[in-house]
LOGUVEX-940039 format. One record per residue (C-alpha): residue number from 0; residue in one letter; x, y, z. Coordinates in steps of 0.02 Angstrom, whole numbers. Layout:
REM residues N
+-----+-----+--------+--------+--------+
:   n : res :   east :  north :     up :
+-----+-----+--------+--------+--------+
: NUM :   A :      X :      Y :      Z :
...
+-----+-----+--------+--------+--------+
END
This chain:
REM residues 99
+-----+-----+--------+--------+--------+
:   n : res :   east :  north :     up :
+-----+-----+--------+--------+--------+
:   0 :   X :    466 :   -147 :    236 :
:   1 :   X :    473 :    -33 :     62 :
:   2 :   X :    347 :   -127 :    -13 :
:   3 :   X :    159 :   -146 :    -29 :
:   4 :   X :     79 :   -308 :     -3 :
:   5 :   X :   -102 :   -372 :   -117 :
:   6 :   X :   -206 :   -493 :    -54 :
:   7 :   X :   -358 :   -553 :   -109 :
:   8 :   X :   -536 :   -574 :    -22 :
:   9 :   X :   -493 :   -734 :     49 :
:  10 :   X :   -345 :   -667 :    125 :
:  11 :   X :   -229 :   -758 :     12 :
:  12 :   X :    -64 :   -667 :    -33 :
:  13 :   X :    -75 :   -607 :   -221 :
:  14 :   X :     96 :   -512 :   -241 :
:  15 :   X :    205 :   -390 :   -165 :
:  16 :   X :    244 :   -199 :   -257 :
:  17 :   X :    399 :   -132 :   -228 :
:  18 :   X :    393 :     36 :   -345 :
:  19 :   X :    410 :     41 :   -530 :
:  20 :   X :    417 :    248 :   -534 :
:  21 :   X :    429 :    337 :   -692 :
:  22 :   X :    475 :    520 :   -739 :
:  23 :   X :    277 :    618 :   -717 :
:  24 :   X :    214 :    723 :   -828 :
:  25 :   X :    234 :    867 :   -709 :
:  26 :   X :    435 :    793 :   -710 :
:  27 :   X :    451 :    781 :   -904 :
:  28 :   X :    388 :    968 :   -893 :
:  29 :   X :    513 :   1016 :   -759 :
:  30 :   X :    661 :    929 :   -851 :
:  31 :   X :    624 :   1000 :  -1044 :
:  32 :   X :    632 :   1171 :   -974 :
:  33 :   X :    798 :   1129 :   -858 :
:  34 :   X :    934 :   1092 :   -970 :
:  35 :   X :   1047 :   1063 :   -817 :
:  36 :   X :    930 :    954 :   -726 :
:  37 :   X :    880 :    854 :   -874 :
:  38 :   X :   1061 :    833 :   -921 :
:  39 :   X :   1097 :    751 :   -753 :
:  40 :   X :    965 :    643 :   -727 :
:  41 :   X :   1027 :    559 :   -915 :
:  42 :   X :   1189 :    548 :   -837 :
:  43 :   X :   1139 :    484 :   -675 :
:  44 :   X :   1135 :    283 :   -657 :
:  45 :   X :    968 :    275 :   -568 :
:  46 :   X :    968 :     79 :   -542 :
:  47 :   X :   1138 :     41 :   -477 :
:  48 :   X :   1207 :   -125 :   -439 :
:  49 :   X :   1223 :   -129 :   -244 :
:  50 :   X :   1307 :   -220 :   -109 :
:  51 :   X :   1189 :   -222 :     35 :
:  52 :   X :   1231 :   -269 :    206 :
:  53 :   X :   1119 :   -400 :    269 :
:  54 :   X :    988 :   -367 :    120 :
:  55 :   X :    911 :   -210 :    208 :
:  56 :   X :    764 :   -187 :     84 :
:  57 :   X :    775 :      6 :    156 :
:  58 :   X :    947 :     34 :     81 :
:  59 :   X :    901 :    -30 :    -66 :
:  60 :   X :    750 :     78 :    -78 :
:  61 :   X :    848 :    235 :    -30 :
:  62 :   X :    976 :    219 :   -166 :
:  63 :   X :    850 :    152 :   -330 :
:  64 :   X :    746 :    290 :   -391 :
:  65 :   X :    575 :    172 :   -445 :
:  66 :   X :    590 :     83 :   -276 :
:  67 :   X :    458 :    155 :   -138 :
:  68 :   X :    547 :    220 :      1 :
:  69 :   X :    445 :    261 :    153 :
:  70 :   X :    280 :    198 :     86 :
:  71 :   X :    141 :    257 :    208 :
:  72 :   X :    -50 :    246 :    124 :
:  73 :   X :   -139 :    165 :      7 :
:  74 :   X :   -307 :    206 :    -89 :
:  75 :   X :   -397 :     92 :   -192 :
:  76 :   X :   -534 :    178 :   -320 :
:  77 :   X :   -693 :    121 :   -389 :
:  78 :   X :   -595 :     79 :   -558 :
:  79 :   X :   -472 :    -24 :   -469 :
:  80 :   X :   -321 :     81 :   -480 :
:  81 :   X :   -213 :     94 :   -322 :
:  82 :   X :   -132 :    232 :   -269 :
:  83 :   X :     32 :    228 :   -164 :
:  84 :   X :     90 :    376 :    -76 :
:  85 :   X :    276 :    379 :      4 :
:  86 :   X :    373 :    508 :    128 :
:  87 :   X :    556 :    516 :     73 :
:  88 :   X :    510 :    533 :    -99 :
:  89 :   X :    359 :    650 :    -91 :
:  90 :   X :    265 :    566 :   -240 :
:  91 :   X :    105 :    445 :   -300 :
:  92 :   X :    138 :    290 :   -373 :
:  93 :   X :    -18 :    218 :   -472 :
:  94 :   X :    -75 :     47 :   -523 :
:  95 :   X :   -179 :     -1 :   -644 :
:  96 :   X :   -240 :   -201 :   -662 :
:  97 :   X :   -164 :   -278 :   -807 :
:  98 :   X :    -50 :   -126 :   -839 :
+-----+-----+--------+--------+--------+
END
């Protein structure tokens, strides 16, 4: 489904996350020292307008960058942050209340 789901502790639906992905640290590090890379990604259009068939959510994910695409865990801490991990893109996203 490409998404991760919140509910409360009445099991009332709170909202859905579907990825907001930036560049990491570890990325921004990777990029300033490769010219090439770095000058591709600023060329790249990394949210394209697409025309999905049938609104496959998994399409979309596969072809938009901050999208998750093959989310499978979450962790929640003792400071509230939540901590999405996904297959096909082999990162963490984190989310912080109010952020």
């Amino acid at each position: 489904n490409e998404r991760v789901q919140v509910f409360g502790p009445d099991g009332d639906f709170i909202t859905k996350l579907r990825g907001t992905a930036t560049v990491s640290r570890w990325a921004q590090d990777f990029l300033s020292t490769n010219a090439e890379e770095a000058d591709a990604r600023a060329k790249a259009n990394l949210e394209p307008d697409l025309e999905l068939f049938g609104g496959d959510p998994h399409e979309e994910s596969a072809h938009t960058e901050k999208y998750f695409w093959g989310p499978v865990s979450v962790k929640l801490d003792a400071e509230g942050k939540i901590y999405v991990t996904e297959s096909n893109r082999h990162r963490i996203q984190i989310y912080e209340r109010g952020a």
